[in-house]
C-alpha positions in Angstrom: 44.5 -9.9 -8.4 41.6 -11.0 -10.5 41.4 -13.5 -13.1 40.8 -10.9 -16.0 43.7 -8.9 -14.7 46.0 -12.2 -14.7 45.3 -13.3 -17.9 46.1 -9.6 -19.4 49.3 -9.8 -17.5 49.8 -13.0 -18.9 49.4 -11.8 -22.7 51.4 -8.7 -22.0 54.4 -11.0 -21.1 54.2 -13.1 -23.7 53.8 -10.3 -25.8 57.4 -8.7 -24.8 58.6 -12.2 -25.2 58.0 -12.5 -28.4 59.0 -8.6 -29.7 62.4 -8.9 -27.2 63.4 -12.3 -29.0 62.6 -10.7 -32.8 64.6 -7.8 -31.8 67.7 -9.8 -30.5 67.1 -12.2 -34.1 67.7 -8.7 -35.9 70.7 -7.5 -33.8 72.2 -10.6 -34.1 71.9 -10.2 -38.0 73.0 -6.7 -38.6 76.3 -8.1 -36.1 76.7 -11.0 -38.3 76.6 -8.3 -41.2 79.0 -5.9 -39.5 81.3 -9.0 -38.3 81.4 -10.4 -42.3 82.1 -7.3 -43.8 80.6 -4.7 -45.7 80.5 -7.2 -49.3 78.6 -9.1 -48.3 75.4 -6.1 -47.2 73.1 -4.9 -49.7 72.8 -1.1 -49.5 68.9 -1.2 -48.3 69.6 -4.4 -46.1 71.2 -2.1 -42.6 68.5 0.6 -43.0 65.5 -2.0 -43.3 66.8 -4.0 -40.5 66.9 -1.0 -38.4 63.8 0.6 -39.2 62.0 -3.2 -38.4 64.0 -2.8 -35.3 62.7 0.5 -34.0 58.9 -0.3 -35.0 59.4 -3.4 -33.0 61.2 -1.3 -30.0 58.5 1.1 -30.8 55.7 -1.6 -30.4 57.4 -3.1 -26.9 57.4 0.3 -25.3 54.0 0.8 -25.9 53.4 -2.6 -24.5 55.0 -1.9 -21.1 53.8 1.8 -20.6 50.2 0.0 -21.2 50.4 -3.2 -18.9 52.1 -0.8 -16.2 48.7 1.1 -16.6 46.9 -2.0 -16.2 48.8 -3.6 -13.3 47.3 -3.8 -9.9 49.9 -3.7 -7.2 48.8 -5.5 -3.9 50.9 -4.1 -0.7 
């Protein structure tokens, strides 16, 4: 594999490191919310946190779909 091509893999990675560790932040908080009762949510707080969470699930998708187009399999 080629320097160019390593150094895209490279970003793609860190790129799903960084959208896979905000998505377990915001599971983690809607859980804490869920876990502490319904007091202590705002009614916007569940459906914001969700919708944050698909864009970001959304956003890693297209991420894979586009470094499995770029990858170069040696065999």
């Amino acid at each position: 594999m080629n320097i160019k091509k390593q150094q895209k893999m490279d970003m793609y990675i860190q790129k799903i490191s960084w959208y896979t560790t905000y998505i377990d932040c915001f599971t983690r908080i809607i859980n804490s919310f869920i876990e502490n009762g319904e007091e202590n949510i705002e009614p916007c707080d569940i459906p914001n946190l969700m919708e944050f969470n698909t864009k970001l699930t959304n956003r890693l998708y297209k991420i894979v779909l586009k470094m499995k187009a770029d990858w170069e399999f040696d065999m």
